[in-house]
Structures are given as C-alpha cells and as structure tokens.
N, CA, C and O atoms as a GROMACS GRO file, in nm:
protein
  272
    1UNK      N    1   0.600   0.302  -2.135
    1UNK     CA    2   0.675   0.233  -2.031
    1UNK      C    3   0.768   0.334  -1.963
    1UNK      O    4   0.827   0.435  -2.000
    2UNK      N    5   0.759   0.276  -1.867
    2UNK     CA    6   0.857   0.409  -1.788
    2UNK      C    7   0.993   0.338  -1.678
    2UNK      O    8   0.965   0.249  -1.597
    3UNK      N    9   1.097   0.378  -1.690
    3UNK     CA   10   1.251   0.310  -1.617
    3UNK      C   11   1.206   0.416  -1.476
    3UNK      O   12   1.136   0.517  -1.482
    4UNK      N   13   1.267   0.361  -1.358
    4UNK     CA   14   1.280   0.424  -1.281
    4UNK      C   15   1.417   0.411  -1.190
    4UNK      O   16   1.478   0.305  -1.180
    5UNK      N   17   1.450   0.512  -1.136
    5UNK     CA   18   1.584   0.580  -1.075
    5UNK      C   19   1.646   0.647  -0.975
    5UNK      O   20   1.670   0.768  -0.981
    6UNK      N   21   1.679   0.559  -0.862
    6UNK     CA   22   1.699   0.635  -0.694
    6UNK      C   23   1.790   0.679  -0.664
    6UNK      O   24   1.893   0.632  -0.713
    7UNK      N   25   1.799   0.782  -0.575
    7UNK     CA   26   1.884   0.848  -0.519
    7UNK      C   27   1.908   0.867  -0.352
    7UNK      O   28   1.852   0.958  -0.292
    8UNK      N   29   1.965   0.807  -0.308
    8UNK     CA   30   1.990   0.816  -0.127
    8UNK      C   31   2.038   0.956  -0.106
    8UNK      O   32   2.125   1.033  -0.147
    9UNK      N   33   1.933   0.951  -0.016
    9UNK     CA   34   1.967   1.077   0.059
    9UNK      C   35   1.977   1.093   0.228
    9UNK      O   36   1.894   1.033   0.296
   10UNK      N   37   2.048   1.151   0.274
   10UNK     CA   38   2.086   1.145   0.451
   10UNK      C   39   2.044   1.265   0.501
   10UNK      O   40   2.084   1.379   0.476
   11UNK      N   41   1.931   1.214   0.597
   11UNK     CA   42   1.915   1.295   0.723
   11UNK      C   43   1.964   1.333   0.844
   11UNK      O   44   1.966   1.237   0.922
   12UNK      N   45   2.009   1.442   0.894
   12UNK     CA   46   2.115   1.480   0.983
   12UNK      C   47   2.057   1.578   1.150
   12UNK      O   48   1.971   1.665   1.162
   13UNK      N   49   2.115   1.537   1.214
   13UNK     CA   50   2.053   1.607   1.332
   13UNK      C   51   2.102   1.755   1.337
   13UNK      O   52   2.224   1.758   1.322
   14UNK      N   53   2.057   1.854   1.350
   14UNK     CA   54   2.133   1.986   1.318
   14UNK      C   55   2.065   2.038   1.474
   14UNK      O   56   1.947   2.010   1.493
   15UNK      N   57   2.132   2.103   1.570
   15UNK     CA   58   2.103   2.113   1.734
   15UNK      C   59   2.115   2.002   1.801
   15UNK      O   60   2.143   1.886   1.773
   16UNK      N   61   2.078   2.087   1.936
   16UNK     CA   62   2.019   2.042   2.020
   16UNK      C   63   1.949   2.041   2.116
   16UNK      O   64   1.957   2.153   2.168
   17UNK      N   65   1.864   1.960   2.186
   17UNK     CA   66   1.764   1.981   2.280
   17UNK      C   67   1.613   1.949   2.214
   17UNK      O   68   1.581   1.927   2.097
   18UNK      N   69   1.537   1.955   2.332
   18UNK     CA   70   1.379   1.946   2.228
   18UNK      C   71   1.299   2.047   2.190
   18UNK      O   72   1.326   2.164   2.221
   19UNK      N   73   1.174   2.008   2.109
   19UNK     CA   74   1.125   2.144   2.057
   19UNK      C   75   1.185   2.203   1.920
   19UNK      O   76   1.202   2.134   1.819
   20UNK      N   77   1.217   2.346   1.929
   20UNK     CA   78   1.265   2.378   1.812
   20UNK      C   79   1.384   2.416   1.827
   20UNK      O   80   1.411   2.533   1.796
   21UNK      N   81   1.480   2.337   1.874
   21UNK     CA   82   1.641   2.346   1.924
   21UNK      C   83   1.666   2.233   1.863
   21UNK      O   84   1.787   2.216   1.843
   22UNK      N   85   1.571   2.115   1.810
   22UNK     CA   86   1.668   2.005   1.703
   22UNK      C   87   1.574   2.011   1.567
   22UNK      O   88   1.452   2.014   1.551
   23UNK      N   89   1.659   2.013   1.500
   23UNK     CA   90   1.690   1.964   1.376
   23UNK      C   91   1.712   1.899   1.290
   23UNK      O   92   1.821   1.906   1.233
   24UNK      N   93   1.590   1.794   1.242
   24UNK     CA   94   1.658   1.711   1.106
   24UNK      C   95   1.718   1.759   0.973
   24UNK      O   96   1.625   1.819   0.920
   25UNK      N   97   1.795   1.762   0.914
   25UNK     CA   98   1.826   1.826   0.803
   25UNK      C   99   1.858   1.736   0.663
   25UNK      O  100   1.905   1.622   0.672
   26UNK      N  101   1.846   1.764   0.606
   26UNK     CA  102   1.867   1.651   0.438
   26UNK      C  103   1.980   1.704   0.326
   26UNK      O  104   1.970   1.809   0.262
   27UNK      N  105   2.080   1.614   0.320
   27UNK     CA  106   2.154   1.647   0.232
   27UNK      C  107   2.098   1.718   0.128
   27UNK      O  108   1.977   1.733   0.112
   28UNK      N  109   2.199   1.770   0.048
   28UNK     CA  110   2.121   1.879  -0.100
   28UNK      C  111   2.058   1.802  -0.201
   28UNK      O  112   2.121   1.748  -0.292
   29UNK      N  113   1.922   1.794  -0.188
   29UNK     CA  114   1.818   1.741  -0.213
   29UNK      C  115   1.805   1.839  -0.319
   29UNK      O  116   1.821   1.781  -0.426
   30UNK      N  117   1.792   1.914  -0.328
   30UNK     CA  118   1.753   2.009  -0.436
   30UNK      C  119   1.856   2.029  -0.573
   30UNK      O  120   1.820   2.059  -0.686
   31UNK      N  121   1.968   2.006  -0.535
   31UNK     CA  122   2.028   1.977  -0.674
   31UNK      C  123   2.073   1.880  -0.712
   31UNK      O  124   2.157   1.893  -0.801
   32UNK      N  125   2.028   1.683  -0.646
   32UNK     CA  126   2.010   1.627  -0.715
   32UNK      C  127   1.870   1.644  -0.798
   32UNK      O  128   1.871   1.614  -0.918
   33UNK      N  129   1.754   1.691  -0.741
   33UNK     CA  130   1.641   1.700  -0.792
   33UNK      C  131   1.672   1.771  -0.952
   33UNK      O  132   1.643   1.710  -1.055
   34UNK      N  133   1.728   1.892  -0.951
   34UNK     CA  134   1.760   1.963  -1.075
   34UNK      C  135   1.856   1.875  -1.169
   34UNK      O  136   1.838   1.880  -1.291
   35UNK      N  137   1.940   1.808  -1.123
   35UNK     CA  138   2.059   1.768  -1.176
   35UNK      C  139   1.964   1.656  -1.255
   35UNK      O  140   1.987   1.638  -1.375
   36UNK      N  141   1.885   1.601  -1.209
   36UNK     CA  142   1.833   1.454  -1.279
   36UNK      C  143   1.718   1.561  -1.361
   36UNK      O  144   1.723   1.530  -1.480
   37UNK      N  145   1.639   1.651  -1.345
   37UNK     CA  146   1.509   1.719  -1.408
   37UNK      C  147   1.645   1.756  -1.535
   37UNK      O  148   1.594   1.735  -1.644
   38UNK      N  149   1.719   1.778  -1.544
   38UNK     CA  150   1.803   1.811  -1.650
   38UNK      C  151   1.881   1.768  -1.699
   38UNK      O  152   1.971   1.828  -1.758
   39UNK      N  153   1.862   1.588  -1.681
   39UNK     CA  154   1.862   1.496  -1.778
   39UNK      C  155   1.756   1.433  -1.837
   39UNK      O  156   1.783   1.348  -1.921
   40UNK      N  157   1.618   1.460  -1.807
   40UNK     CA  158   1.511   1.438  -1.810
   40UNK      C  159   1.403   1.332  -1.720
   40UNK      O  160   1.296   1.277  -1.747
   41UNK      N  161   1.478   1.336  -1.622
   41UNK     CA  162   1.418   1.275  -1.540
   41UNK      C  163   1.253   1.327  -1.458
   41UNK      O  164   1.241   1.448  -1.440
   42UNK      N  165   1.171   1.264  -1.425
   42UNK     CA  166   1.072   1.350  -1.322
   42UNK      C  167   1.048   1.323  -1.151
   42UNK      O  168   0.961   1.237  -1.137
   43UNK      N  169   1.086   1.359  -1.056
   43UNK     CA  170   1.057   1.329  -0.936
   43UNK      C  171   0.920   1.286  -0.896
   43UNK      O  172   0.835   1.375  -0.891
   44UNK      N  173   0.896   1.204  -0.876
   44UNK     CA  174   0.755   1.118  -0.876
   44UNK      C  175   0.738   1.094  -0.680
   44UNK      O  176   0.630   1.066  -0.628
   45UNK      N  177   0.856   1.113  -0.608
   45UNK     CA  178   0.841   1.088  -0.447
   45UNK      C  179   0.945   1.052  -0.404
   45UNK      O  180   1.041   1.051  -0.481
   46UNK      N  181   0.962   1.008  -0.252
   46UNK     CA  182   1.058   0.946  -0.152
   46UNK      C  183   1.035   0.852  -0.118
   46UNK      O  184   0.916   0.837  -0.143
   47UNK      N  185   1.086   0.735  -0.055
   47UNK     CA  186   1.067   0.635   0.000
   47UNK      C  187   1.149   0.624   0.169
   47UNK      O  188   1.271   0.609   0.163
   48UNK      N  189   1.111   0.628   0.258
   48UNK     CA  190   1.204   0.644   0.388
   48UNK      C  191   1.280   0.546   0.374
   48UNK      O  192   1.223   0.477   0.290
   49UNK      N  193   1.403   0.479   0.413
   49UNK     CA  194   1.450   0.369   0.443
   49UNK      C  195   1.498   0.355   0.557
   49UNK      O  196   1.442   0.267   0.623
   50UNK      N  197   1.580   0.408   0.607
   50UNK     CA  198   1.597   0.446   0.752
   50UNK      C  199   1.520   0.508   0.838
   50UNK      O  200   1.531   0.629   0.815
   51UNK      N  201   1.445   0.488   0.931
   51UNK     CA  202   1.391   0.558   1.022
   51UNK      C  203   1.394   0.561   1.238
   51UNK      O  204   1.440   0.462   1.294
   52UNK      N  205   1.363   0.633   1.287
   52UNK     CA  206   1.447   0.649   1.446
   52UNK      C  207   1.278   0.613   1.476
   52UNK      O  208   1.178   0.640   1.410
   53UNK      N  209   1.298   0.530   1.621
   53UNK     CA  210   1.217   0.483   1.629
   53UNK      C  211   1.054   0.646   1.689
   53UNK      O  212   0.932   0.634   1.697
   54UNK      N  213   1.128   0.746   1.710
   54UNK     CA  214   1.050   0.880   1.714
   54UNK      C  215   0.994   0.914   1.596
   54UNK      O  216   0.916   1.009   1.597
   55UNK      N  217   1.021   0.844   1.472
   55UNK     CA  218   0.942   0.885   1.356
   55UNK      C  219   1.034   0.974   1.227
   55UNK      O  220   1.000   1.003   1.112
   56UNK      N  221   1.149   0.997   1.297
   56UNK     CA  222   1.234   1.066   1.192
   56UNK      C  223   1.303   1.007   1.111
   56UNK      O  224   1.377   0.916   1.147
   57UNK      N  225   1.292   1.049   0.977
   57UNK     CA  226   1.344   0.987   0.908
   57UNK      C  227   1.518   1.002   0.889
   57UNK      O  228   1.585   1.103   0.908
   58UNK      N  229   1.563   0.871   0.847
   58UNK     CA  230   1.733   0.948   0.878
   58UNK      C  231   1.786   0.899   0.724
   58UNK      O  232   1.875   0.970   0.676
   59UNK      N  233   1.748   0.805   0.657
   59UNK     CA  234   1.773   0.797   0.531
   59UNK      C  235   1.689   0.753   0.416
   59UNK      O  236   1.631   0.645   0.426
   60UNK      N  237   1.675   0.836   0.291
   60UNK     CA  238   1.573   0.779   0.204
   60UNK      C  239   1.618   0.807   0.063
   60UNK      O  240   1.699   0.890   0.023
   61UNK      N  241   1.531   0.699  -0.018
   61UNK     CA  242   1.558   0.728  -0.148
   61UNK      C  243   1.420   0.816  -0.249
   61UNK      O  244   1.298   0.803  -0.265
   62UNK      N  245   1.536   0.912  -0.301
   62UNK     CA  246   1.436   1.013  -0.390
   62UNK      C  247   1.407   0.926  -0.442
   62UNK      O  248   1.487   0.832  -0.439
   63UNK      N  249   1.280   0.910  -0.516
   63UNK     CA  250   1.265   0.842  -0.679
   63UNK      C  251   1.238   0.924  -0.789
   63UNK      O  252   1.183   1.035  -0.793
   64UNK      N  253   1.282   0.855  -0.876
   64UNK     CA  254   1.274   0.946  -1.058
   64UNK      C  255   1.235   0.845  -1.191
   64UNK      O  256   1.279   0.737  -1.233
   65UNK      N  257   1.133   0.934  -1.232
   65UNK     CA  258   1.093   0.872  -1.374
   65UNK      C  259   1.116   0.864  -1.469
   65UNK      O  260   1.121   0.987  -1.475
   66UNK      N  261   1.150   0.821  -1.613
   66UNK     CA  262   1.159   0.863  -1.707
   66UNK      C  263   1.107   0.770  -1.807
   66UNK      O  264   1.119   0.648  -1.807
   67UNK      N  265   1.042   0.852  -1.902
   67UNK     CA  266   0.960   0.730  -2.010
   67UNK      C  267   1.111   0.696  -2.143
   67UNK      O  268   1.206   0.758  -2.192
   68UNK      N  269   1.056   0.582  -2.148
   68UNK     CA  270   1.144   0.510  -2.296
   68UNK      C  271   1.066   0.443  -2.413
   68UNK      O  272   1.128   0.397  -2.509
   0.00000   0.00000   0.00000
C-alpha cells in the first residue's frame, strides 16, 4: 500500500515580451524534491492546477510516494 503526498508549487513570469524574452519560472522545485527523497519519499509526477488560458501552467502540485 502506498500514502501519497503534495506539494504546491508557483509558476512565475520571469521577462518580457514574446518568444524567448518571457519566462515561466517554478519555485525551488528541486529542493523540495530532495528534501522529501530524504525522508523517503518518491516523486511519482505533477498535477497542473492553475493554468493561463495560453497553456501555461502557473500553479501545481508535485506528487510523492511512499509505501507503509
């Protein structure tokens, strides 16, 4: 059996203009990722929750596994 465990995360506009002058950017994603892998958690995916109607995502939850 396995518990599972989310984490919100925020997407941010970083520039401006179109093309490659904007920027979505994601809070530090990478050390909740470590922070939970080193409680034993496993990153299994994302889920969008927020999204702009252009397709970007602006807020989502990591998900995490862990067996019991």
């Amino acid at each position: 059996m396995y518990k599972y465990a989310y984490e919100t995360v925020s997407c941010h506009l970083s520039g401006y203009g179109l093309g490659a002058g904007t920027v979505y950017c994601i809070d530090d994603y990478r050390s909740i990722i470590e922070k939970r892998a080193s409680q034993g958690w496993r990153y299994v995916g994302y889920v969008p929750v927020k999204q702009r109607g252009t397709g970007h995502v602006q807020v989502m939850d990591l998900i995490f596994e862990k067996e019991y």
